[in-house]
N, C-alpha and C positions, 0 to 999 in steps of 0.2 A: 742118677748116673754116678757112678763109683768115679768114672774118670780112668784115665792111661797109667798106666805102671811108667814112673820116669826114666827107671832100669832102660827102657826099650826106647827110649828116644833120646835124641841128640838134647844137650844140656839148653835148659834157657835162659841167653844169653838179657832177652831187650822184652819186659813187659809193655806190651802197647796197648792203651785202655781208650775207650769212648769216654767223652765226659757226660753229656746227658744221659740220666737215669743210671748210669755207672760211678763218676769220680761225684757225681752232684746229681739231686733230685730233678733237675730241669731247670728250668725259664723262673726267674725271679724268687725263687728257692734259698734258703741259706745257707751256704759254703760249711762240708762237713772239716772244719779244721784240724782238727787232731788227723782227720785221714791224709789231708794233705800233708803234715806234717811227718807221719808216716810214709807216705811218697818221697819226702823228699831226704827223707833218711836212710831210702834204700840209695838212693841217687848219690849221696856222699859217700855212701859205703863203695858204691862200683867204681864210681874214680878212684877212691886208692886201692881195688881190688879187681881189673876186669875179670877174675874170674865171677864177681857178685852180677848180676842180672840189673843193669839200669831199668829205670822207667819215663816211658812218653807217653805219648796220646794221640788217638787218632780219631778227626771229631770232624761234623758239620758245620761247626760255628766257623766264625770268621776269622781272620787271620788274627787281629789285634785282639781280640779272647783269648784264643789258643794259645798266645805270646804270653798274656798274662796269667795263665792257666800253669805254663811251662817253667815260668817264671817262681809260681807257686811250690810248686813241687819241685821245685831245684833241679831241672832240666839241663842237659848238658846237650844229648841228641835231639837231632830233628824231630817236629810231631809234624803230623799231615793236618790241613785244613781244609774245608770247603768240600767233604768229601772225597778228598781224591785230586782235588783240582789244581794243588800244592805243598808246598816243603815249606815249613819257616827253621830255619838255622840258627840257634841262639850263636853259636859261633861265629861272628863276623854279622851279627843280627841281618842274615838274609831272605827272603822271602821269594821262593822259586817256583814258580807254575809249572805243572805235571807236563815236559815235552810238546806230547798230543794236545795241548789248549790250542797251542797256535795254527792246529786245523779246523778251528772248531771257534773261537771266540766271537767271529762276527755274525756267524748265524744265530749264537746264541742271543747276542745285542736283541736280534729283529724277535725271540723270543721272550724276552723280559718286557720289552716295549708292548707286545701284544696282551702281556700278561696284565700291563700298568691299564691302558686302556680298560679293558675286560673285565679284570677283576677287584682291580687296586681302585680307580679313579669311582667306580660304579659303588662300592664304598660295602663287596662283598668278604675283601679280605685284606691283607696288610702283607707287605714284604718283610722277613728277617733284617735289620741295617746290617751295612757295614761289607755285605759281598761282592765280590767280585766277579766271578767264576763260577758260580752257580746260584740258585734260590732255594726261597723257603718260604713259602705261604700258609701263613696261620688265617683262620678264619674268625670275621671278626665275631660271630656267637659260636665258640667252641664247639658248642653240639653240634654244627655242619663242617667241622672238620671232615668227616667222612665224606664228603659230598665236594672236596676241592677235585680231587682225580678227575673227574667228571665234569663238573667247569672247564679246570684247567684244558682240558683235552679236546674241548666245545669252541672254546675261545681258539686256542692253539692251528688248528685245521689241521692242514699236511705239516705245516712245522712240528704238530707230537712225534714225527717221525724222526726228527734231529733228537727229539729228549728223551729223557727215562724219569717217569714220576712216579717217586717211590717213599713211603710214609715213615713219618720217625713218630713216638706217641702224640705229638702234639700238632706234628704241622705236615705239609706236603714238601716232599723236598723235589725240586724240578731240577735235575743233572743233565747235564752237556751228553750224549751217549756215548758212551764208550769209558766214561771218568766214572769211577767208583771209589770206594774205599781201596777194594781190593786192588786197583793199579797206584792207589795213595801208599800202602802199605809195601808194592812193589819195589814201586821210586824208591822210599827209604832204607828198604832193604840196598839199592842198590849203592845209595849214596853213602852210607856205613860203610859197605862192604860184610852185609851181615846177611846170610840164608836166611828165606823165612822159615824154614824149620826150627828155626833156632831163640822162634820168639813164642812168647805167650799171649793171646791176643783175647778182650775181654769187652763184650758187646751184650747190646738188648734189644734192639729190633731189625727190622728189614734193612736198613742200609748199614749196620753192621755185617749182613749175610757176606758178603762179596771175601772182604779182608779175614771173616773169621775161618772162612775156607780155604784161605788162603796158609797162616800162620801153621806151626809146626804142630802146636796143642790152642785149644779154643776153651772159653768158659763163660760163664753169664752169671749174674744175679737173678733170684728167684722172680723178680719181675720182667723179667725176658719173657719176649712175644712167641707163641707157641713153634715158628718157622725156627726161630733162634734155638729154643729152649731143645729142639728136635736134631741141632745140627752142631752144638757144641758138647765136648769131651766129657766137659763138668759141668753140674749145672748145683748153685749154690742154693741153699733154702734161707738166704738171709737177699733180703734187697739193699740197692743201692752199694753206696759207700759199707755197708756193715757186708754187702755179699760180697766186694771186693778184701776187705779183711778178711775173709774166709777162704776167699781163690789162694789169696797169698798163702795160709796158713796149709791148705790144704794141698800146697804144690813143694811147700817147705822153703817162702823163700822168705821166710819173716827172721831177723836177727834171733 
């Protein structure tokens, strides 16, 4: 994919990245530093220039990651957490759940409980720590990752009907229904005061779909899952952090 002519669209104001598989290779992997540092170079520039393009993130992991993720990259605006589930604010360090939780948070309770039983306790799989607001079940022998949907949805009964379980490369991610990225990337839009036309949005698997549909232009690293790879503007031939220096490069928004 060539990608959008930027002539034809509204300027991008707020790059907003996933971090697994995009700012970082995954789970227990080692932090591509110069890229972060990079990140957080565009981030000094846009403060004393709004017209330059900040950058945040928009991720499954848990709040106190994402804090120090944002932290990394010298973050000024909000990144979403947990999916969708949340806003953390480095301004006035706040930590705000997406509205819609508080129709939804005690159901979810009686579904994490079913999940611990079933899946956790029986010693087929292990929770993500540290969430709140939604899960993430990694399986404890990798190769049955494929195989959580399926449990999960055995164990669950009628309660799959409260969730949405939806796969990131490595684990199962079990959301609250109605909480995605894409209403993560809403909220932020709204709490800025920023269109999402107006953002760049850079994802690589299934629970990136929602936000990357969302955002005014979309793009992936060459390791994006063929759903992704099918439904963003640009798709980079470099992975990871090295296909993020290329979205930049190739959108023109590298100094």
């Amino acid at each position: 994919m060539g990608g959008p002519n930027l002539a034809d669209h509204p300027p991008i104001r707020l790059i907003v990245l996933d971090i697994d598989g995009v700012v970082t290779q995954g789970e227990a992997q080692p932090l591509d530093l110069d890229l972060l540092g990079l990140l957080a170079g565009l981030n000094r520039r846009a403060r004393g220039n709004p017209e330059q393009p900040a950058v945040t993130l928009c991720s499954g992991r848990p709040a106190p990651y994402v804090e120090v993720l944002l932290q990394a990259i010298d973050g000024h605006l909000p990144a979403v957490y947990e999916n969708g589930a949340g806003l953390y604010n480095p301004i006035g360090y706040q930590f705000t759940p997406h509205p819609d939780m508080r129709f939804i948070a005690d159901r979810f309770q009686e579904v994490q409980e079913r999940l611990q039983v079933g899946l956790v306790a029986s010693g087929k799989a292990y929770f993500q720590p540290g969430k709140e607001y939604s899960l993430s079940l990694f399986a404890r022998e990798p190769i049955a990752t494929a195989q959580l949907r399926e449990l999960a949805a055995a164990e669950l009964g009628a309660l799959a009907e409260s969730v949405d379980l939806v796969y990131s490369p490595s684990c199962l991610n079990v959301l609250p229904r109605g909480i995605d990225k894409g209403k993560g990337v809403g909220y932020l839009g709204d709490t800025i005061g920023l269109p999402l036309e107006n953002m760049l949005g850079v994802g690589d698997s299934d629970v990136d779909l929602p936000f990357l549909a969302r955002v005014g232009i979309s793009a992936a690293p060459a390791n994006a899952n063929s759903a992704v790879r099918q439904l963003v503007d640009y798709l980079s031939l470099h992975s990871d952090g090295d296909g993020v220096r290329d979205i930049l490069q190739h959108f023109g928004l590298l100094p």
